[in-house]
C-alpha positions as CSV (number, residue, x, y, z in Angstrom):
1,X,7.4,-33.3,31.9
2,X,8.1,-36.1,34.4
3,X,6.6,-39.7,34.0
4,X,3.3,-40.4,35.6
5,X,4.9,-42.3,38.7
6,X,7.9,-39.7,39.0
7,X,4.8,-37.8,39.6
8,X,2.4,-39.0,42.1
9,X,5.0,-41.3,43.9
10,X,4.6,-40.6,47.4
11,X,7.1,-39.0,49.1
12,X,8.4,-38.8,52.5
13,X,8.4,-34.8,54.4
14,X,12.1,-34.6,53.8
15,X,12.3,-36.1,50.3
16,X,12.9,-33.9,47.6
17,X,11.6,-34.1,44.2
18,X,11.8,-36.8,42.4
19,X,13.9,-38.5,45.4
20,X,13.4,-42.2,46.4
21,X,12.9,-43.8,49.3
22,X,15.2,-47.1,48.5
23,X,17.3,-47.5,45.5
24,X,16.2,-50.8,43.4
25,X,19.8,-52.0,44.7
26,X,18.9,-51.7,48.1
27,X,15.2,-53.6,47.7
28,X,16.9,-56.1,45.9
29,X,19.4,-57.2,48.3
30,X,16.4,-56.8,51.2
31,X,14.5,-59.4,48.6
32,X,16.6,-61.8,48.6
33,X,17.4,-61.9,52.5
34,X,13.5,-62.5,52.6
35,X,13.5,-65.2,51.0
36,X,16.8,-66.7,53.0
37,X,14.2,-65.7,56.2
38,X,11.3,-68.1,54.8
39,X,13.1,-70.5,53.7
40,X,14.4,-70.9,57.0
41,X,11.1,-70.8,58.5
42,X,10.1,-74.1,56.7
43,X,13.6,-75.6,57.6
44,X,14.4,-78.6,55.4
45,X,10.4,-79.1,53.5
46,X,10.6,-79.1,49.8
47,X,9.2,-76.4,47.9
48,X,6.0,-78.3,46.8
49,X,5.3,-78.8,50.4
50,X,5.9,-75.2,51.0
51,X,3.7,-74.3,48.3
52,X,0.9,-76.7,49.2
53,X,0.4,-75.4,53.2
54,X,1.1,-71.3,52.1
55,X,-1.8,-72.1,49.2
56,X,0.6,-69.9,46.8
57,X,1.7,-70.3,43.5
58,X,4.8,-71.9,43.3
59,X,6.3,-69.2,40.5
60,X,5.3,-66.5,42.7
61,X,7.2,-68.6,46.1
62,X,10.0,-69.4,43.8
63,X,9.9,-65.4,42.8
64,X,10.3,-64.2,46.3
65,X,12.6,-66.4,47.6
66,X,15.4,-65.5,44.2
67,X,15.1,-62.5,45.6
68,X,12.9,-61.1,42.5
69,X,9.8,-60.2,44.5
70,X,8.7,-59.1,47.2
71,X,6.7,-61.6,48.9
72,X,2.3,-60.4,49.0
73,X,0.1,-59.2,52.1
74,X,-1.4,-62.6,52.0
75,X,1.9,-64.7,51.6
76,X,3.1,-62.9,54.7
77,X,0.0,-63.8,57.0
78,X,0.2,-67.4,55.2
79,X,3.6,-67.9,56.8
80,X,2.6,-66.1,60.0
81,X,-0.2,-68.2,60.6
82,X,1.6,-71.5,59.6
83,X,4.9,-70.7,61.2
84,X,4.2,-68.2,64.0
85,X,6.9,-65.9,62.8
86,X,6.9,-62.4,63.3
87,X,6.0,-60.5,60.1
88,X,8.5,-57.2,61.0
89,X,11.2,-60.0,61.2
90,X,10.5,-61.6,57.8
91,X,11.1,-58.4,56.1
92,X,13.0,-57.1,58.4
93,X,14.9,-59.8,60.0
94,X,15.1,-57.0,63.2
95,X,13.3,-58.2,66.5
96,X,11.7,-61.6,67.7
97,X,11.8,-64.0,64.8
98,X,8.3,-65.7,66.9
99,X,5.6,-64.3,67.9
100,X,4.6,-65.1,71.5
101,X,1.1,-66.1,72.0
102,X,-0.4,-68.5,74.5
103,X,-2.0,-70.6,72.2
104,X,0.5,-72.1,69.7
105,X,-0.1,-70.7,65.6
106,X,-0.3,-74.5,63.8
107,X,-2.4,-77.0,65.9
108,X,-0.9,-81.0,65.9
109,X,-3.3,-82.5,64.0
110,X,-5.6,-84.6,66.6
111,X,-5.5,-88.2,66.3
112,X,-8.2,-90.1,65.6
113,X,-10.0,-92.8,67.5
114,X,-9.3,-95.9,65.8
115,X,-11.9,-97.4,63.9
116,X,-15.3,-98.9,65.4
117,X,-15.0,-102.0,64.8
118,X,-18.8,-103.8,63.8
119,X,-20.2,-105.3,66.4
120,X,-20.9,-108.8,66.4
121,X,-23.7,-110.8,68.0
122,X,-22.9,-113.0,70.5
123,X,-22.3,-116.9,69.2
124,X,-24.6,-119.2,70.2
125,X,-23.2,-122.1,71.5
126,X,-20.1,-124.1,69.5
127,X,-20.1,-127.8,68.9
128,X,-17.2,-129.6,67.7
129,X,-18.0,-132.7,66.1
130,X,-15.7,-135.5,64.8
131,X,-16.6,-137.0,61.3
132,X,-15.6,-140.5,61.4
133,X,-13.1,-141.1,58.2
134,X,-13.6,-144.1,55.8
135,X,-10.3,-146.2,55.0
């Protein structure tokens, strides 16, 4: 009797029993060219940086771009929605590496007004007066 994933692993109409889909060599190599895809996403930002805008665990970044993981559902829409990039080409690395929206995916940050500064009341009027020095 087969394991309990040999037997409810979905399979394809033209699969035969027991057959897979990808061979863990195959989803291995298509791992680690992941990775090489996000990491060129982010261009030349550290990892920490990386971690800090995706909001991801940094074992679980550092996972998927070794090539050990495949990266999550919510990783993938992170680095959509901070980089624009076309989720079929991350995985894929087939099609338009951007998607092409009208309004950009990350927004400049807006630049604040600098700071108020207190107002003052007017001065009343200024006398200069000259001390006489004793010698």
């Amino acid at each position: 009797m087969g394991s309990y994933r040999d037997r409810y692993e979905p399979m394809c109409e033209t699969s035969e029993e027991g057959e897979r889909l990808f061979t863990r060599e195959s989803i291995q190599m298509t791992s680690f060219d992941i990775g090489e895809r996000i990491l060129s996403l982010f261009g030349y930002q550290t990892l920490t940086n990386v971690v800090f805008r995706l909001r991801v665990d940094s074992h679980a970044l550092s996972a998927v771009i070794d090539g050990d993981e495949l990266p999550s559902a919510e990783m993938l829409l992170g680095i959509q929605k901070l980089t624009g990039a076309s989720i079929d080409w991350i995985l894929t690395g087939r099609g338009r590496q951007f998607l092409h929206t009208e309004e950009p995916m990350i927004r400049p940050p807006q630049t604040l007004p600098p700071p108020a500064r207190p107002r003052r009341k007017p001065c009343e009027a200024i006398y200069v007066v000259e001390i006489p020095t004793v010698s």
